[in-house]
C-alpha positions in Angstrom: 34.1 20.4 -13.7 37.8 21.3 -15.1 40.5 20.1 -13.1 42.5 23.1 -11.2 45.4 24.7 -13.4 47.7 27.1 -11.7 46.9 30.7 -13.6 51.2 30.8 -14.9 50.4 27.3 -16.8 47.4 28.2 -18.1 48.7 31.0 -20.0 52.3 29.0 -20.8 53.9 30.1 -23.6 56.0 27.4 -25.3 58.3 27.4 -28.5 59.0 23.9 -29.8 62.2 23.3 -32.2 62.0 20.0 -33.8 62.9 19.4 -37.4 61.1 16.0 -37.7 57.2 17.9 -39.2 55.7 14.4 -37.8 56.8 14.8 -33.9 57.1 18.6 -34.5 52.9 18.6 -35.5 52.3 16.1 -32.8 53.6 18.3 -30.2 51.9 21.3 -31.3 48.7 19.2 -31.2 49.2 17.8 -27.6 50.4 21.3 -26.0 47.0 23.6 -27.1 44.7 20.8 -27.6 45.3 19.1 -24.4 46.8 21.7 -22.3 45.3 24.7 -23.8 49.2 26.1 -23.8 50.1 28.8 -26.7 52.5 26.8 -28.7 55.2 28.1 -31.5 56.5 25.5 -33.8 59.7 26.4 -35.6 61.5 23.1 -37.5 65.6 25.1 -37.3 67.6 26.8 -34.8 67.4 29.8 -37.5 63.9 30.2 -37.2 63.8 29.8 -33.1 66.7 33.2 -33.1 64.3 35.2 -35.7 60.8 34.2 -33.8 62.4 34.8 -30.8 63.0 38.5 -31.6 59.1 39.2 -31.3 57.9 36.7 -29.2 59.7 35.2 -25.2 58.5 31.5 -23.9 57.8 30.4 -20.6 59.6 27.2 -21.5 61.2 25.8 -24.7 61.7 22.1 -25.9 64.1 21.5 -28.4 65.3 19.0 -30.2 69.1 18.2 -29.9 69.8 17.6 -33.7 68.1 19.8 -35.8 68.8 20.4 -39.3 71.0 22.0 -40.9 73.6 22.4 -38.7 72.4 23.8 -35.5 72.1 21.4 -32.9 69.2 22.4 -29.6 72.2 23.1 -27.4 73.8 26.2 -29.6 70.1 27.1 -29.9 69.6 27.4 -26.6 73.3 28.8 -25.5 71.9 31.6 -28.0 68.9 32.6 -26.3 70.5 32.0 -22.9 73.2 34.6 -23.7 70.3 36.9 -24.7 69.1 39.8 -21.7 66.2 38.5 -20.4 66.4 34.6 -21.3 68.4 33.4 -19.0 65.7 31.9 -16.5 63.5 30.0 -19.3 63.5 26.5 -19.1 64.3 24.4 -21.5 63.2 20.6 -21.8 65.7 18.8 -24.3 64.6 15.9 -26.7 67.3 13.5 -28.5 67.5 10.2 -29.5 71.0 10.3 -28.6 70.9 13.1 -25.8 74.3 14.6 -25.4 74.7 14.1 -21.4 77.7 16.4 -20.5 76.3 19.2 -22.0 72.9 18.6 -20.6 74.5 18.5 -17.4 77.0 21.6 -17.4 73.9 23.9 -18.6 71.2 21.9 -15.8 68.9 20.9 -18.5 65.9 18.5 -18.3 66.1 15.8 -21.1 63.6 13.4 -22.7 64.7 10.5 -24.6 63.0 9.7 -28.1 61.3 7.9 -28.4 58.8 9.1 -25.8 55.5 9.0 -24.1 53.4 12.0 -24.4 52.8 11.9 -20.9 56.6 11.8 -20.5 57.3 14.8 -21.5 54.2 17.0 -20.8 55.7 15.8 -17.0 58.9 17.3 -18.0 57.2 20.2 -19.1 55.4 20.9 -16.2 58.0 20.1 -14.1 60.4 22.8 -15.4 57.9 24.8 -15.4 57.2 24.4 -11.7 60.3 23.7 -10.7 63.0 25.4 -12.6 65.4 24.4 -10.9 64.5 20.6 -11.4 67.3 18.7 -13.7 67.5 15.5 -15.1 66.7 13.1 -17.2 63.2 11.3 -17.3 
């Protein structure tokens, strides 16, 4: 017998932003194999803004430095801004997590490198509780 999922996770909706194609696979891997979630992978900030046009997350994990030149928070301050965004969470990943920001825009961070289970928790837990900051 499967184990109970609440109906809004089982039809989750997540866009991933990670420039690194080895974590950026592995996510995508974990999140529909595992979870059965419908996953997006985009590797820039560009590509989030343009997919984003067509298609609105229930939660979004980005990583903080993507290439080139956008970094996760100005990725997310640009889909904040947009009508309709502003109440998807967002679950930050960084090997050098940028705290102040984190903390003026209530975000949930993972440090890299983590464990899968780390952050599906995150993940759930901004989805669950979106109100739920901090760092894991």
């Amino acid at each position: 017998m499967s184990p109970y999922i609440p109906p809004r996770i089982q039809s989750t909706r997540i866009l991933v932003v990670e420039d690194d194609p080895v974590i950026r696979e592995m996510l995508g891997e974990v999140l529909t194999q595992e979870l059965s979630y419908t996953v997006h992978l985009v590797s820039t900030g560009r590509a989030a803004l343009q997919l984003s046009m067509d298609e609105r997350p229930d939660v979004m994990i980005l990583d903080y430095l993507l290439e080139p030149g956008m970094t996760g928070i100005e990725v997310y301050d640009r889909l904040h801004a947009r009508s309709g965004w502003q109440d998807i969470p967002a679950v930050m990943i960084s090997a050098t997590p940028p705290w102040e920001d984190l903390r003026a825009r209530a975000l949930t961070c993972v440090p890299k490198p983590f464990d899968v289970d780390t952050l599906l928790s995150a993940v759930d837990r901004v989805l669950l509780l979106p109100l739920a900051v901090g760092c894991l």
